[in-house]
N, C-alpha and C positions, 0 to 999 in steps of 0.2 A: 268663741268656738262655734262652728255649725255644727245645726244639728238638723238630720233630716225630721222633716214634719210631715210629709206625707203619708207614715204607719198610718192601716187600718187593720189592724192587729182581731185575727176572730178566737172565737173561743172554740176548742172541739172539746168533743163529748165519747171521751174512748169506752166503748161499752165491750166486755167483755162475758160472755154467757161461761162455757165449760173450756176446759183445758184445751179436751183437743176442736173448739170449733173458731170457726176465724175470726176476729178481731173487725171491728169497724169504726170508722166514726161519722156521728148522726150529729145532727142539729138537734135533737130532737129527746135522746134517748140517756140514759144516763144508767148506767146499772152498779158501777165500783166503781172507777175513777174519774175524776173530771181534769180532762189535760188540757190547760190554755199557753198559747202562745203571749207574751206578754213582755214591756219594755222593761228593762234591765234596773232596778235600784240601789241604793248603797248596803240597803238591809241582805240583797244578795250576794253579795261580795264572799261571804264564806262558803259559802253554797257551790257559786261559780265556781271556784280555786278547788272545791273538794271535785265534783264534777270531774274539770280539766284533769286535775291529778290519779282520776281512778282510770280514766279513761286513756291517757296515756302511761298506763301503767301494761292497760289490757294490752298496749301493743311495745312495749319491755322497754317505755321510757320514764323519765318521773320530772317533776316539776324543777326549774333551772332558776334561781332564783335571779340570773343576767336576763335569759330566753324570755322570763313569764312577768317578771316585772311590771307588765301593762296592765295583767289583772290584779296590783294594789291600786292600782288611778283608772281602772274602767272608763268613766263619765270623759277622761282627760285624753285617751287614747283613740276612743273609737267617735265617729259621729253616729252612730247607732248602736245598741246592744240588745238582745234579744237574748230573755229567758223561757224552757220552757218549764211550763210547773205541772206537777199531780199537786191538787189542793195546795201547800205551801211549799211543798218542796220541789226546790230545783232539779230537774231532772236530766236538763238539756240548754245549751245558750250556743246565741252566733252569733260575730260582733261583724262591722263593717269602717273599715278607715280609710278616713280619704289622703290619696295620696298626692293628685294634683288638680285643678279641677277641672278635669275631667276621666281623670282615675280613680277608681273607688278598688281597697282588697278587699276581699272577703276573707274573715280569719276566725279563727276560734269556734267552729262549729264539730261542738261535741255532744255527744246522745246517750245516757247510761245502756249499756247493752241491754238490757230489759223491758226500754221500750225504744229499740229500734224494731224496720219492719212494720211501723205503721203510721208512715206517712210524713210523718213527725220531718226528716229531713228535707223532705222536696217541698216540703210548705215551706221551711226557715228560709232556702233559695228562693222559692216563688217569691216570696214576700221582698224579702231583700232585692232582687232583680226588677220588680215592678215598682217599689219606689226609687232606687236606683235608675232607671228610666226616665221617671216624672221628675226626680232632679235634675233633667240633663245631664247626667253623668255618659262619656263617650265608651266605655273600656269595663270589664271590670276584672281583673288578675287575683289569684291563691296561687298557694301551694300546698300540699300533704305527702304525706310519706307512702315509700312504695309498698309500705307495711298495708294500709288503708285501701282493698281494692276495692271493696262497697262503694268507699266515699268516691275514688276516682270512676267507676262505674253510672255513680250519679252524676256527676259533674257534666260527666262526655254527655249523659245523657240529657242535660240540658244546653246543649252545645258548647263547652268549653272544648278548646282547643289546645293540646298540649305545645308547650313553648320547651321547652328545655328539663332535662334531668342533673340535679349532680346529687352525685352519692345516691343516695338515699331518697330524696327531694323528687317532685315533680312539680313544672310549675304551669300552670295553666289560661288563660285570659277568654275571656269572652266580648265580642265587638257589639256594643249596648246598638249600635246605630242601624246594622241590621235588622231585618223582622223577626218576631220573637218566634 
């Protein structure tokens, strides 16, 4: 099985002062949480699956034991997986599988509502996008529900291009061979 090698996976350091003051993250500074980006292991597996299941709960669906099946064999499905953590706890993961080579999807990118709104998603894409590149990968395709307009907001806003709706569904691809 491939598996990309290129992650250089950083750490952020979410410092949060008062309620109402804004959120950042510093190399540098640390005040309550420490949020890192980081590759996916077997010990996360429970983690991941609670995640995915609160998360699309938020938006009135729940876990399909046909649909989700991939996150019992994570390592077996994806050539990459991406969790994020507050100290040990999963908070957030994106997986990426290769479809042909020179297809890669992007799937399974989920963020506890708690800590979306800082940055948290456009890093998992960044990241994923610029090794996806440095593998020669030509393409890269998702989809997400029309429930999810954040997520589709982000996507466009790194130039995904919508391809097709059905039902529910939007599907999107991005041309890797373009300038970024």
């Amino acid at each position: 099985m491939l598996k990309l090698s290129c992650w250089h996976l950083a750490n952020f350091h979410y410092s949060k002062t008062t309620k109402n003051s804004k959120a950042f993250f510093s190399q540098d500074k640390v005040k309550i949480n420490k949020i890192k980006i980081d590759n996916y292991t077997v010990r996360d597996q429970k983690q991941v699956i609670n995640v995915v299941g609160k998360v699309l709960a938020e938006y009135g669906f729940q876990l399909d034991p046909q649909i989700d099946a991939d996150l019992l064999e994570i390592e077996k499905h994806y050539i990459k997986f991406l969790v994020i953590r507050d100290r040990n706890k999963v908070v957030g993961c994106a997986g990426v599988k290769k479809l042909t080579d020179e297809i890669v999807e992007f799937k399974r990118m989920y963020i506890l509502p708690e800590y979306r709104g800082k940055g948290l998603g456009k890093k998992l894409i960044e990241v994923r996008l610029e090794c996806c590149r440095s593998e020669n990968f030509k393409k890269v395709v998702l989809d997400t529900t029309t429930r999810n307009t954040k997520a589709i907001k982000l996507f466009k806003m790194f130039g995904f291009q919508e391809t097709k709706r059905e039902g529910e569904k939007i599907f999107f691809e991005k041309d890797l061979t373009l300038s970024a």
